[in-house]
Every structure is written in structure tokens, then in C-alpha cells.
C-alpha positions as CSV (number, residue, x, y, z in Angstrom):
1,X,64.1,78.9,20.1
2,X,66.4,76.3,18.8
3,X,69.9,77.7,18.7
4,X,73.2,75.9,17.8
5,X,75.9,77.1,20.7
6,X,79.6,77.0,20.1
7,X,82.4,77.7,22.8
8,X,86.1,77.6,22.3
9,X,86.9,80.5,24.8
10,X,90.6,78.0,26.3
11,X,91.1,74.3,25.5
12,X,87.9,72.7,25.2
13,X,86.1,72.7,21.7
14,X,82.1,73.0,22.5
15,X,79.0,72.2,20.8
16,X,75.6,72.4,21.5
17,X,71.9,72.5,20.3
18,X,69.2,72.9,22.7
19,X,65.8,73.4,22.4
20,X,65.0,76.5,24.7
21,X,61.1,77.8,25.3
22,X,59.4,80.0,27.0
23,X,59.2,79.6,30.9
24,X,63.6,78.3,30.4
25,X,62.0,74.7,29.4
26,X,65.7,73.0,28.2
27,X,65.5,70.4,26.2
28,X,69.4,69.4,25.2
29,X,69.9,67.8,21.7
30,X,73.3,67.5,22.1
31,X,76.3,69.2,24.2
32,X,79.9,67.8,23.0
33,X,82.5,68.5,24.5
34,X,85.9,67.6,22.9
35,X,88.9,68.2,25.5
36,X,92.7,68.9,24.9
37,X,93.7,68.2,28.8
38,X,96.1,65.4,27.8
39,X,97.4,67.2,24.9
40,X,98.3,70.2,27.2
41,X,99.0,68.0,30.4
42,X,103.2,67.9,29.4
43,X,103.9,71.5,29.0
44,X,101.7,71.8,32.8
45,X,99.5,74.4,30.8
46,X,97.4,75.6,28.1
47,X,99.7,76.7,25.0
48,X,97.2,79.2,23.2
49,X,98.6,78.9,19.7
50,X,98.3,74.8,20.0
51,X,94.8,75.1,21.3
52,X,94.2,77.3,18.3
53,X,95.3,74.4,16.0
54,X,93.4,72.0,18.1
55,X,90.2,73.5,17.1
56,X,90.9,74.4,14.0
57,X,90.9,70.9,13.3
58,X,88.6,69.7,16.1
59,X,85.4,72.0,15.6
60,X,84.5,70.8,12.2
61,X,84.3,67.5,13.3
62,X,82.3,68.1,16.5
63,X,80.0,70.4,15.1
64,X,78.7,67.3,12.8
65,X,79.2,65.2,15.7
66,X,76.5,67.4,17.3
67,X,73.8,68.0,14.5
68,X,73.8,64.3,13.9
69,X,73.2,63.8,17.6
70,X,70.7,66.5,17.9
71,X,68.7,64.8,14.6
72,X,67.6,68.3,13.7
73,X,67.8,69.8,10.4
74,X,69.9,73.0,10.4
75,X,67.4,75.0,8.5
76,X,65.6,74.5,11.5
77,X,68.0,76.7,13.4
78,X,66.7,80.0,15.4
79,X,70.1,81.4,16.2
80,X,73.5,80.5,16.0
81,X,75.5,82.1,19.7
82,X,79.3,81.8,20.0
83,X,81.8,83.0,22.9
84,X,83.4,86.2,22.2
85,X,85.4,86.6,25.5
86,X,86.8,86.3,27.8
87,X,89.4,83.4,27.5
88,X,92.5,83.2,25.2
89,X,92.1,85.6,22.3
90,X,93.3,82.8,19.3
91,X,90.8,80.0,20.7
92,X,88.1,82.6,21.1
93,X,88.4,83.8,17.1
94,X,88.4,80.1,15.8
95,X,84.9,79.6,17.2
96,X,84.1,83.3,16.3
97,X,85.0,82.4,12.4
98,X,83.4,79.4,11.9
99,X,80.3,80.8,13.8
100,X,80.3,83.6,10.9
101,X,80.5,81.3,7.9
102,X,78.1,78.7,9.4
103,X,75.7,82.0,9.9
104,X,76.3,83.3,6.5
105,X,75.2,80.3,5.1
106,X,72.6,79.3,6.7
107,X,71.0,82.9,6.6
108,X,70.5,82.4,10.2
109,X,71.1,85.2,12.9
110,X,74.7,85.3,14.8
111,X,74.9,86.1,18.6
112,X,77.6,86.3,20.9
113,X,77.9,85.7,24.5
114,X,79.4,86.3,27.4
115,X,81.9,83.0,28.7
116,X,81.3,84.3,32.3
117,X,77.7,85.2,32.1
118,X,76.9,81.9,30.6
119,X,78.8,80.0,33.3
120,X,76.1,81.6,36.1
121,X,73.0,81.2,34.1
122,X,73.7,77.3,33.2
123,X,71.9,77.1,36.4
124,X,68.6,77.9,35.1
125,X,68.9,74.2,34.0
126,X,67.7,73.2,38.2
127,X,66.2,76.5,39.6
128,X,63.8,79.6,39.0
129,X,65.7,82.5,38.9
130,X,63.3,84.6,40.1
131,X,63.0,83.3,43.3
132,X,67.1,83.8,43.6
133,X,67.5,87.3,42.7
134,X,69.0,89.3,43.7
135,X,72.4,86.9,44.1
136,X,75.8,86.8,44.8
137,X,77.7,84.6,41.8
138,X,81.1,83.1,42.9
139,X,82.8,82.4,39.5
140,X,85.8,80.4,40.0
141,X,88.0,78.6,37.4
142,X,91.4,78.2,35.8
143,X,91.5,81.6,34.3
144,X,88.9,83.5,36.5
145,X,87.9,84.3,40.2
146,X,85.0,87.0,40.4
147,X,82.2,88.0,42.8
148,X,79.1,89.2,40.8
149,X,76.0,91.0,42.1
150,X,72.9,89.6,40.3
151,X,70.0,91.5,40.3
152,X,68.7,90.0,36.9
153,X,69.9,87.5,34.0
154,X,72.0,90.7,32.0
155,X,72.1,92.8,34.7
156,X,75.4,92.6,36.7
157,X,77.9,94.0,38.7
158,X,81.6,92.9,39.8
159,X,82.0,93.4,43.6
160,X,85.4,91.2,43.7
161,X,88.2,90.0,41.6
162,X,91.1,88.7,42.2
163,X,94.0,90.7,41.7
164,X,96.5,88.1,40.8
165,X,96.2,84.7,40.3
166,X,92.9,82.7,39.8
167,X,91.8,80.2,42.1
168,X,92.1,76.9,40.0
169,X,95.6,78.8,38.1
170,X,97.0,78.6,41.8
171,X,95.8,75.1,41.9
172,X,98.1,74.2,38.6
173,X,100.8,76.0,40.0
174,X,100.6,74.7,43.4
175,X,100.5,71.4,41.9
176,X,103.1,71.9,39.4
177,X,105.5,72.7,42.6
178,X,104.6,69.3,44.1
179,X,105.8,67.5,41.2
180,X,101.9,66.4,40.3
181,X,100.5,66.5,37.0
182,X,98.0,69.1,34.8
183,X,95.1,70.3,35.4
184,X,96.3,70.4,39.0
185,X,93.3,71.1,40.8
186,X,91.3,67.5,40.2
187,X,95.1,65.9,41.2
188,X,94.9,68.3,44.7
189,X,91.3,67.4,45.3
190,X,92.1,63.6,45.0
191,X,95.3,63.6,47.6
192,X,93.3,65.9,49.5
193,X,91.3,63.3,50.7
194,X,94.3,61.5,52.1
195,X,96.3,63.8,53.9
196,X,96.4,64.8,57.3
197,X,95.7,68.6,58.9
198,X,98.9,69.6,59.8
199,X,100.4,72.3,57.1
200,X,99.9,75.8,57.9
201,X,99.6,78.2,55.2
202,X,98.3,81.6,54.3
203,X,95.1,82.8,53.4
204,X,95.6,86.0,51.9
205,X,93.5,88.7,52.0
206,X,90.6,87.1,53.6
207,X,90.2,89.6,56.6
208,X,90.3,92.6,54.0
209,X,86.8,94.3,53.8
210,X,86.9,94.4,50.3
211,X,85.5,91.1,48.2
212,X,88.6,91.0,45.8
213,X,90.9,87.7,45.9
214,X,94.5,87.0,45.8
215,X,95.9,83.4,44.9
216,X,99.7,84.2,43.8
217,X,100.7,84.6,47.8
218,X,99.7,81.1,48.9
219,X,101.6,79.4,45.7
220,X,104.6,81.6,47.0
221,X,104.4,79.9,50.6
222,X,104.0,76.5,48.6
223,X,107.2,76.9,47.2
224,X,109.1,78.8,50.0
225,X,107.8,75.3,52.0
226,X,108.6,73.2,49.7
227,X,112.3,74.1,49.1
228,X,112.6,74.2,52.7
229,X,112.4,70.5,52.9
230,X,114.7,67.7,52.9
231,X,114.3,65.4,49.4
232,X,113.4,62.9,51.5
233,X,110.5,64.4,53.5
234,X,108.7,66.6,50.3
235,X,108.7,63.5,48.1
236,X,106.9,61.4,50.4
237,X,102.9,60.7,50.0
238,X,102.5,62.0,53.8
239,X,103.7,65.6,52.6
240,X,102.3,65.9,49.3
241,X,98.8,64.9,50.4
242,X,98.9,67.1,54.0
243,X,100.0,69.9,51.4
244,X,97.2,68.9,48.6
245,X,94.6,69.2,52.0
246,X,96.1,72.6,53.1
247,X,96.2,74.3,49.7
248,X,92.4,73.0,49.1
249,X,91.6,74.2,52.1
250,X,92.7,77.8,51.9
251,X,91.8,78.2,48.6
252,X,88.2,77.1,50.3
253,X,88.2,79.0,53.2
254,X,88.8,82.6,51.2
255,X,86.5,81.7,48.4
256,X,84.2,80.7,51.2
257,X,84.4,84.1,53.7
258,X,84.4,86.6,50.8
259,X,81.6,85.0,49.1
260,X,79.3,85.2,52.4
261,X,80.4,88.6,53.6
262,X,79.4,90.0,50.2
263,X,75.9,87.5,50.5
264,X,74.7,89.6,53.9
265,X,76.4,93.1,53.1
266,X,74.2,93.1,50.0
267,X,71.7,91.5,51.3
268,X,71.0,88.7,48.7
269,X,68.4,85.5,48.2
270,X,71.1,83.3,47.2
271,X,74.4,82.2,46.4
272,X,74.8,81.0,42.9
273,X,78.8,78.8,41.6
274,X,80.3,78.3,38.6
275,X,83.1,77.3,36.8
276,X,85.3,74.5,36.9
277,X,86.6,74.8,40.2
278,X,83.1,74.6,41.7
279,X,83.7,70.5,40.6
280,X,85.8,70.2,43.5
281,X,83.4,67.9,46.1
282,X,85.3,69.7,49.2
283,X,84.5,73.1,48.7
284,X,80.6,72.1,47.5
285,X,80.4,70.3,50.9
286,X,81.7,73.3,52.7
287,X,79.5,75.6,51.2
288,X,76.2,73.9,51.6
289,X,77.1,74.0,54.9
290,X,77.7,77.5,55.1
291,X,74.5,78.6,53.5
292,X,72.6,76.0,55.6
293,X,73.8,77.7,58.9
294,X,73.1,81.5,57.3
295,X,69.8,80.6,55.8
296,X,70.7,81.2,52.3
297,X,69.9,78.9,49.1
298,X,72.9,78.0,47.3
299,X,72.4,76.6,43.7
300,X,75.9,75.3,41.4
301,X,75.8,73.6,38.6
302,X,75.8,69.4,37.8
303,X,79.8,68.6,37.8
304,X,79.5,67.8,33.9
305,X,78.6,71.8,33.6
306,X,80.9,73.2,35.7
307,X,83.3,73.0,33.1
308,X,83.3,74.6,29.9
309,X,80.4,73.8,27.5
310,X,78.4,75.4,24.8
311,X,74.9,74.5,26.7
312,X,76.1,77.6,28.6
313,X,76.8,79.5,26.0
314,X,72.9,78.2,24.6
315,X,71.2,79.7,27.5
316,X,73.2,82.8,27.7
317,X,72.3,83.4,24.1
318,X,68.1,82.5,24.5
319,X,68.3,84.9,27.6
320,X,70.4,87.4,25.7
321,X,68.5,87.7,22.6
322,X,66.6,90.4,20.5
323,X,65.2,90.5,17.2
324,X,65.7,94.0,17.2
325,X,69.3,93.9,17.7
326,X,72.0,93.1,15.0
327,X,75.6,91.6,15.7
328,X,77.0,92.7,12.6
329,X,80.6,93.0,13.8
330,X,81.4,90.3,16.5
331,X,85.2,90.2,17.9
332,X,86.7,88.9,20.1
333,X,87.7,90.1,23.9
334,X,90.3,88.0,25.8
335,X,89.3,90.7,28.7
336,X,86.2,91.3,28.2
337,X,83.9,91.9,30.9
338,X,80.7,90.4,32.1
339,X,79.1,94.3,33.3
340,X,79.9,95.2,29.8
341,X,78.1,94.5,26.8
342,X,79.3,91.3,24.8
């Protein structure tokens, strides 16, 4: 199938066409990516309504930045996918709009997908699936922490979630307290490297039997910490980075013990990342490590698709579709779920 992807779930305006066969043989025409990062990084977060401008004006301009690159014809086209949740309801309509007109036009069937599905199967691009399955998914990004029990591409169930904050949210936030810039968790990664063992802070929830998370308690004991300080002592580089090496490293260890408890209590092939946080080099290292030592394969994504992209959205859709099945009314879900049906 050759199918045209388009993802505008938060602050990144995606486009991609990809020739998908048989067997998951990917061959990517093109995958833009446009990013509003710097746009957002002075209000230290993503302002919906001005994302929802931003690709407004954006996605015109990337989707014929992307069938140029592709060299395709769009009459070509088998499908046209677009993310319909979750993420921030305005961005998620834009790309749900212009999905409709472009299909509408071009006579060519719509799909939609689901944002954290397609962040688990962008995999396929370096593994066979079926010699993973079942699996434990960690997905972990700005907006979303969630365990998943894979027993098949479109079969799924969430075992954990967190109950507050998201992993890389408490990573802005964190970050925000230190007086760093946005998106916070690159910035913490970075000074990370540089700072010395010697913070102490919580790691909440992780002897709980359940597999749900809980972020907003650590970036509590940031600030209590924080505002304990003299001036002096919490602007210098030696604080900030043992701070940026402590938070990274809870943050890891939870995401780390949860993931593997629900790995042997469900007795799974493999441990399968996603989302943006996933980048972070730390927590990759730390993780191969783990699975080394408890025999389990652990596949995550190149860093260039750990972040949001319409490849993702491509595969979801190829994996997702029926010619038997119409989307006739596709809305958007700011909550929707990836156990439910997009």
C-alpha cells in the first residue's frame, strides 16, 4: 500500500508517505517533520490554541514539502491515515480536516489511527514482531506514561498508567524549577552527564505491586529542595547538574522496575519503548542492561522516531487497515485510548 500519513496530535506538524508491502517491507518516501519547540520554548510549554495556528499554517506547506520529496503522484495513493487521539484536541482536528478534504478529493480512503499505537509499532521498521509477542510496551513521553500488554499489532491491553504527571511533563517541570529552558527533558539529559551522585530524592510508587506511575511527587521534592537552598548554592552548575542526574535517574529507575516486574509477571518475549522520552541515551543504556541480565530482547525505536512523526502514524494505518471497513465519521479524542477502537 502507499499511504500518505499525517500527525498533528501536540506541536509537531507530520508528513509522511511510505511505501508499505506485504511481509512490513518500508520503503520511506518521505517523513517531515516541522517542529514548533522554539516557538513554544518562552511560555516553558505547549499553548494548544497557538499550536493550532501553527499548523494551520504549517501543514499546507509540509504536505507539498512531502509529495515533492516522495516523487509520487497522489493519484497513486492507497490510503490517506491521520491521528485522531490522543494529544491536544485543537492540534488533533487541524490534521483531522485537512486529512478529510485531501480524501474527498482525491477519492481516496480516510483512516485514522491511534498516536499511541503507532508510537509501539514504528518498531516494525528493525524487528519481526512475531518473534516479540507477546510484549510489554513502555510508552513514555511529554503527555503520556503507559504500560501495554501486547499480544498482537491491534490487540492490547493497559496494565499501568500513571496517575498524575507524565514522565517527560515531570521533566519540563523539573526543569522549569531549575531555571532551565523548554523541552526540559533533552536540557536534564545533557547536565546529567555532568553532575555528581549526591541528591537524594523520591521514587514514588515504585515498590507498589501495581504497574501504574506517579511523576507529580518527585517535581514536588524538586521544588521543596530547591527553595530550601541558599541563592548562592541552587544557582551554581554543581547543584543544577547533581539535580539534573538525580531527577533522570529516578525518573529511570521507576520506569525501569515497573516495566520489568510487569515483563516476568506476564510472562513476555520482549520489552518494546516509545515516545520521546525513550531518546534520552541514559535510560536506553540502563535498560539494555536490564534486559541483558533477565534475558529478555528489548527493541526502541532510532532517536529520529522516538519523537512524533507521521511514519508512525503510516505503519499504524497499513497494520490497521480493512477494505471492508468505512471511516465515515472520524473525530477527534484528546483521551482516547489505545485498548479502544480509534
Amino acid at each position: 500500500m502507499l499511504i500518505l500519513a499525517i500527525e498533528t496530535s501536540c506541536d509537531d506538524t507530520c508528513v509522511s508517505i511510505a511505501d508499505i508491502r506485504k511481509g512490513l517491507k518500508i520503503k520511506i518516501l518521505s517523513n517531515i517533520v516541522s517542529s514548533q519547540t522554539k516557538l513554544h520554548a518562552k511560555y516553558g510549554g505547549v499553548y494548544p490554541t497557538l499550536a493550532k495556528r501553527e499548523h494551520q499554517k504549517n501543514l499546507p506547506l509540509i504536505f507539498k514539502k512531502a509529495v515533492k520529496e516522495s516523487g509520487i503522484s497522489l493519484k497513486n495513493l492507497d490510503a490517506i491515515v491521520v491521528t485522531s487521539g490522543p494529544g491536544l484536541e485543537p492540534c488533533l482536528w487541524t490534521g483531522i480536516v485537512f486529512a478529510r478534504e485531501l480524501s474527498k478529493e482525491l477519492k481516496k480512503p480516510l483512516m485514522p489511527v491511534n498516536h499511541i499505537e503507532a508510537h509501539a509499532l514504528v518498531n516494525l521498521l528493525n524487528s519481526d514482531f512475531k518473534k516479540l509477542l507477546p510484549a510489554v510496551c513502555l510508552i513514555v513521553s511529554g503527555g503520556h506514561t503507559q504500560l501495554i500488554l501486547m499480544k498482537k499489532p491491534n490487540k492490547y491491553k493497559i496494565i499501568g498508567e500513571t496517575r498524575d504527571d507524565a514522565a517527560g511533563e515531570c521533566l519540563d517541570k523539573t526543569a522549569r524549577i531549575l531555571g532551565l529552558g523548554y523541552p526540559g527533558g533533552p536540557i536534564i539529559s545533557e547536565l546529567a552527564e555532568k553532575g555528581k551522585q549526591e541528591m537524594n530524592l523520591p521514587r514514588p510508587m515504585i515498590h507498589q505491586k501495581n504497574y501504574d506511575f506517579s511523576f507529580s511527587g518527585l517535581k514536588t521534592a524538586v521544588l521543596y529542595d530547591f527553595q530550601s537552598r541558599k541563592p548562592k548554592i541552587r544557582e551554581s552548575k554543581q547543584y543544577v547538574c547533581s539535580m539534573a542526574k538525580e531527577i533522570e535517574q529516578a525518573v529511570i529507575d521507576v520506569l525501569l522496575k515497573k516495566t520489568l516486574k510487569a515483563a516476568k509477571d506476564f510472562k513476555v518475549k520482549s520489552v518494546i519503548l516509545g515516545g520521546g522520552v525513550v531518546a534520552n541515551k541514559e535510560l536506553k543504556k540502563q535498560f539494555q542492561e536490564a534486559a541483558e541480565k533477565e534475558n529478555l530482547k528489548l527493541i526502541f525505536p532510532e532517536p529520529r522516531f522516538c519523537t512524533d512523526n507521521a511514519l508512525m502514524a503510516a505503519i499504524a494505518g497499513f497494520l490497521n487497515f480493512s477494505k471492508k471497513k468505512t471511516w465515515k465519521k472520524i473525530e477527534a479524542n484528546a483521551n482516547l485510548r489505545v485498548d479502544e477502537n480509534a
